[in-house]
C-alpha positions in Angstrom: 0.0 0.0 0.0 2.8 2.4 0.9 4.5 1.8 -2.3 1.5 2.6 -3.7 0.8 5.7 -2.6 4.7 6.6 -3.5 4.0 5.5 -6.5 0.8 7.7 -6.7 2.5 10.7 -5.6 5.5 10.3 -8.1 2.8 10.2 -11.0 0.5 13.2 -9.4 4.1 15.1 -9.3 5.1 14.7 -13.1 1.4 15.5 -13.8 2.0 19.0 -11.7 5.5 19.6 -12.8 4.0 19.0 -16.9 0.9 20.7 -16.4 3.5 24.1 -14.9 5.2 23.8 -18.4 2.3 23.9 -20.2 1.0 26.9 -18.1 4.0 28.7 -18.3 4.1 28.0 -22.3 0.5 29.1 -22.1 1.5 32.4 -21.0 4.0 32.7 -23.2 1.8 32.8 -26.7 -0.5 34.5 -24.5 1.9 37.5 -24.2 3.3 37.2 -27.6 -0.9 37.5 -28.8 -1.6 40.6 -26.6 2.0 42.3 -28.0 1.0 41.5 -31.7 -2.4 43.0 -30.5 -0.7 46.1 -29.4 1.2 46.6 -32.3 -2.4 46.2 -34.6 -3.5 48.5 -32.3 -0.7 51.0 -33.2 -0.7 50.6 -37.2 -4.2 50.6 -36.8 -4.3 54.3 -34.8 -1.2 55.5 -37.8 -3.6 54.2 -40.5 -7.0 56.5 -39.0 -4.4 59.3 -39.0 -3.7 58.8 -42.3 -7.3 58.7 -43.4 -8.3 62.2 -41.2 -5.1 63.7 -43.4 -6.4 62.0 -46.9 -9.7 63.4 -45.9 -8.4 66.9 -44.7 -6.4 66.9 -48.4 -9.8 66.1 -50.7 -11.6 68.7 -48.8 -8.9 70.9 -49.5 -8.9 70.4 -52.9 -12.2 70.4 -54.1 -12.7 73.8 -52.1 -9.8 75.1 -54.7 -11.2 73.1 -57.3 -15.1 75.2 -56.4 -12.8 78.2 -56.1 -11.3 77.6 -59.5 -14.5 76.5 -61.2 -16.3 80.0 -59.6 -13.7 82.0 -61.2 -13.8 80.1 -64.8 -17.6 81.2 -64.6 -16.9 84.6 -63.5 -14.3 85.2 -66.2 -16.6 83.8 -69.2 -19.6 85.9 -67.9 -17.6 88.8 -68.1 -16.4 87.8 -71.4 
């Protein structure tokens, strides 16, 4: 019986000491997934900059381009 329960305990201790490894390899992906997150995160906040400039740009231009086109009329009705 006692070298049963020995026996037991060896087993229930390489269960403990392989399910540790596993958690700690676990953790490990689990941290590289929330740094890759991070980083999406990041390009995703560059890229929503990017659009407010692009968008900042067109309405820009077509305020020169109404500008323009008003003065084109302007000039051929005084033509």
């Amino acid at each position: 019986m006692n070298e049963q329960l020995k026996q037991e305990n060896s087993n229930l201790k390489q269960m403990t000491n392989y399910m540790s490894l596993k958690n700690n390899e676990i953790q490990k992906k689990v941290t590289e997934l929330e740094n890759y997150n991070h980083g999406l995160m990041k390009i995703l906040d560059l890229q929503k900059a990017a659009n407010n400039f692009q968008e900042q740009k067109i309405a820009i231009l077509e305020t020169n381009l109404s500008l323009i086109n008003e003065q084109d009329y302007k000039n051929k009705s005084g033509e």
